[in-house]
N, C-alpha and C positions, 0 to 999 in steps of 0.2 A: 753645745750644751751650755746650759746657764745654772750656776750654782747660787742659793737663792739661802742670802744670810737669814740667820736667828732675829728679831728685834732687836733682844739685848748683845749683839756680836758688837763687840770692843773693835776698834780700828786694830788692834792689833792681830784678833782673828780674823778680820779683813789682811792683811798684811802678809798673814801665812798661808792663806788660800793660794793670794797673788805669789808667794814665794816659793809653792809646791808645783804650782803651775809650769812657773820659770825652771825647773829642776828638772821637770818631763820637756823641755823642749815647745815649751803652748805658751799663747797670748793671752793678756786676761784684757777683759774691756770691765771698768767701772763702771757702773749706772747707780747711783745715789737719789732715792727717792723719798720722797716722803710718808712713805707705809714702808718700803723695803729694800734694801741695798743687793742687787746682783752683780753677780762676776761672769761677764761673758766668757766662756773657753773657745781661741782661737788656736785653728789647730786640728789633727787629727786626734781624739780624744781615746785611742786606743794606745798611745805612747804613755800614759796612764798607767798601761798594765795591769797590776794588783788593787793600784793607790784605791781606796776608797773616799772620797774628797766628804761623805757623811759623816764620817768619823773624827774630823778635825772639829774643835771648838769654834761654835759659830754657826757653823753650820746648821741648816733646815733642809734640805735640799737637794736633788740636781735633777733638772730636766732636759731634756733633750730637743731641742732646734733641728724640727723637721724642714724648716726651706734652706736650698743653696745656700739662699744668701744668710747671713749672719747677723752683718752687722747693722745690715739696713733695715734686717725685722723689725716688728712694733717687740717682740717679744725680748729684744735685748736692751730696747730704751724704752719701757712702756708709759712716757708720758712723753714722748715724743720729742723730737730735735728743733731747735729753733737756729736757722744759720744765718750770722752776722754778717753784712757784706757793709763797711765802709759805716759803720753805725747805725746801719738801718735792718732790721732784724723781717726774716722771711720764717713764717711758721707761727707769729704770736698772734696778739686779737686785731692787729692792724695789717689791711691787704696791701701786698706788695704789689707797685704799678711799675713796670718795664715800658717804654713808648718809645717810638723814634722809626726812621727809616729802613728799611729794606737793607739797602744797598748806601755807604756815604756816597757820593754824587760829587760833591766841592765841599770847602768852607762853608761856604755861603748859604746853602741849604744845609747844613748839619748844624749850622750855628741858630738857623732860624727856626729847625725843628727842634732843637732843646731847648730855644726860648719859649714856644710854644705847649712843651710838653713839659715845661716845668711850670709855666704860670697854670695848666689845668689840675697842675698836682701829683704826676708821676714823683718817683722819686730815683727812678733808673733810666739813664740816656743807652738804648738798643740799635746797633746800626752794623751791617757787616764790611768787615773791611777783604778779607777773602768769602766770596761767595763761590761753591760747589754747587754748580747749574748741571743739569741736567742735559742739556746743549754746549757743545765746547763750544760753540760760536757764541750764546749767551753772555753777557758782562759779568766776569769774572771778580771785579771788586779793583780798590786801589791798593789793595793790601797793606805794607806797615802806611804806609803814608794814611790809608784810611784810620789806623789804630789811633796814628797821631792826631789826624782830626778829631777824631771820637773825645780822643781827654782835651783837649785844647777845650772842645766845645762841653765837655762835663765840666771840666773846672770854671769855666768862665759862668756856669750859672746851678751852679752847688749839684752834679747829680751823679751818680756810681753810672760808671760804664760797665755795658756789657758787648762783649762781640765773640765772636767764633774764631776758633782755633781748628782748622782744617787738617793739620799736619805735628807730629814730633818737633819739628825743627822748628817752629812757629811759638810754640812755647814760651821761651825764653822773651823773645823780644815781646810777645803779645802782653807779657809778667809785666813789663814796663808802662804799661799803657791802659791796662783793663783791670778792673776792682773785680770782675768776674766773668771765666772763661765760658761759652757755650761749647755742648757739644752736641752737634744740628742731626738730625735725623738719621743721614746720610751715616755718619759713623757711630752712631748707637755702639756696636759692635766692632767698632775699631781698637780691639785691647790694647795693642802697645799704646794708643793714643789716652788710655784711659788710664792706664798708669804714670803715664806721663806727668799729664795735669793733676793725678793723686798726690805724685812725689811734690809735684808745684806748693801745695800750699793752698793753690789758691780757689777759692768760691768757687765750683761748679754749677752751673745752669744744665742738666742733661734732659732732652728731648728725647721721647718716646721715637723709635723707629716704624716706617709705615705700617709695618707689616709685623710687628714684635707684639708678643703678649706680656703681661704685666709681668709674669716671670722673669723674662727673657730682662725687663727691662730692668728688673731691681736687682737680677743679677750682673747686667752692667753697673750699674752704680756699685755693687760690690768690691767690681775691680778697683773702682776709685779711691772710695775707704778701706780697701786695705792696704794701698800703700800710705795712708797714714792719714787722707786727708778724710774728715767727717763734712767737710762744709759742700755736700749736696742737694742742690734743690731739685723736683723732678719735673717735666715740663710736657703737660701731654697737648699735642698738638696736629690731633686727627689720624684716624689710621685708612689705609686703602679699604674701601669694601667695590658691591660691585653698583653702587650708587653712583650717579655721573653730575649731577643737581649741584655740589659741592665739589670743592676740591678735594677735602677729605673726608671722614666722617668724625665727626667730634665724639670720643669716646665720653661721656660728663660719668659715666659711674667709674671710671680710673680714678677719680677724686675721691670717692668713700670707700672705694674697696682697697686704693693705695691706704688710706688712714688708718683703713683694719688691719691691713696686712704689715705695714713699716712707718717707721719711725721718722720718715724725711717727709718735708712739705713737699707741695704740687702746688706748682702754677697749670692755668691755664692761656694757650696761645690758640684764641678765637680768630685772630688773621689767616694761617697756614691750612685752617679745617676749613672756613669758610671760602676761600680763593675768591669771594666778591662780596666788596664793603657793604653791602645791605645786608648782611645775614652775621656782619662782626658782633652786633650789639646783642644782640637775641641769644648767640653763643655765649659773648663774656657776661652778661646776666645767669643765664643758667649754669655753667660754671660756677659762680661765685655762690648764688644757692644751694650748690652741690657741695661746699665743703669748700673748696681751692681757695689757697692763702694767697693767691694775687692771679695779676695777669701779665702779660706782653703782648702788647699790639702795636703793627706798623699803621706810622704813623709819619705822613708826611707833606711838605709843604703846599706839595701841586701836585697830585698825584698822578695829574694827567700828565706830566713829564718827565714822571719817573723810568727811569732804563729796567728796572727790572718790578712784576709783580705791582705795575700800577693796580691793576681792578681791586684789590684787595687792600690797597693803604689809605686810612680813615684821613683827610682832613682834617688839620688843626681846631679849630669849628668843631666838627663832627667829634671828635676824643672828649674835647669839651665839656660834650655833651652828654656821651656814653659816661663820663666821669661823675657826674649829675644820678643819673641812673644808679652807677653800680654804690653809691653812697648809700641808696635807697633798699637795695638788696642786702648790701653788707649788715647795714642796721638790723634789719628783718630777722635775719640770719645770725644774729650778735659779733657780728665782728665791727671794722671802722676803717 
């Protein structure tokens, strides 16, 4: 339920909403806007009782939050969230660029793909240090030593790391190393795991599951923000259909109907939908068209020597280039 101030409601009948709230046992969320101030009700909203929450001064209001989810509704932030990672903000007029490798590999390649993906303009070094492969015989990643490459190689040329957190127990050390955690397809619906990274603090990156509907997926991100953390971004990145041309199929209307329906940005990851680099550009274009506050795309030095998901990672060159492009759209579209 969202209790929905007066114009003239004084901070301090804002104050007693939150304080009758508190007294029933319920959460209140803030959203301060510029036509109108709401109080989200977190909570079973029948511990209430009698309370009539219309009655108090201030009040205009209360209406009732038909989706699961809550907090990631458009209906509880309605001018929507902008989430800061490392001073680079995802969700405002400017698109967020995520680029880098698959899998870190060595130094030597993680340092020359964030050289490369920060002179075309990225502003996020992307690379996995535990990779969940489908194949246990598959390259698994270097795991923390990959984390520690990852920042080595972001510090050494200004860029917010992001990489994957596979596990509970990963948390912790990944906290040391990553300006913002992924969480990959595979565990969409890993709830202990999403609670986890809520209580962290820290930036989530959450990708859409193959087979998950939009529901499904904002009610994961729920789990996130209600152990306290708001700083989610959603990442749709193809779902299975019974199409074989693609690896996935790139959902592009997840970007405007997430918009209508919640309050968090969406990226787009035109790599994972595509499974082959001719088809990245034409994806992260219509994407970007479609609404979606940035992208992620692997991107890597030789792709022809990559251990895992070579056909699909753009050349340095090639990013380039698509960077070129999606300037072109952005403007179009009014963003930058």
């Amino acid at each position: 339920m969202i209790v929905l101030m007066k114009k003239t409601a004084t901070q301090a009948d804002v104050d007693r909403v939150v304080a009758v709230l508190k007294e029933h046992g319920l959460g209140a969320h803030l959203s301060v806007g510029a036509q109108a101030t709401l109080i989200g009700v977190l909570g079973d909203k029948s511990r209430l009782g009698g309370q009539d929450l219309t009655l108090l001064d201030g009040v205009e209001s209360c209406v009732p939050i038909l989706h699961s989810y809550k907090l990631a509704s458009r209906d509880m932030t309605p001018e929507g969230r902008v989430v800061t990672v490392g001073g680079v903000a995802i969700g405002g007029k400017q698109l967020a660029i995520m680029a880098g490798p698959c899998a870190v590999e060595s130094e030597a390649q993680i340092m020359a793909a964030a050289e490369g993906v920060k002179a075309a303009g990225a502003q996020f070094l992307r690379g996995g240090a535990y990779k969940p492969r489908t194949s246990p015989y598959a390259f698994q990643g270097l795991e923390d030593e990959g984390y520690r490459l990852l920042r080595k190689a972001g510090d050494a040329f200004g860029l917010r790391v992001v990489s994957e957190v596979v596990g509970v127990e990963q948390v912790e050390t990944a906290a040391q190393y990553c300006d913002m955690f992924q969480i990959g397809a595979r565990n969409m619906q890993n709830f202990r795991l999403l609670k986890a990274v809520g209580r962290s603090g820290v930036p989530v990156l959450l990708k859409r599951g193959i087979a998950s509907t939009i529901e499904e997926w904002l009610d994961a991100a729920e789990y996130i923000m209600s152990e306290g953390n708001g700083n989610v971004v959603l990442c749709e990145r193809g779902i299975r259909t019974f199409e074989t041309a693609t690896r996935n199929t790139l959902d592009v209307s997840a970007a405007p109907v997430v918009k209508e329906r919640s309050c968090l940005p969406i990226i787009i990851d035109p790599s994972h939908a595509a499974g082959k680099a001719a088809y990245v550009a034409p994806l992260a274009l219509a994407g970007v068209a479609a609404g979606a506050d940035g992208l992620i795309v692997e991107v890597h030095p030789d792709p022809k020597t990559a251990v895992s998901d070579a056909a699909q990672q753009l050349t340095i060159p090639a990013f380039a280039a698509l960077q070129k492009q999606v300037a072109a759209v952005a403007a179009a579209v009014g963003r930058e």
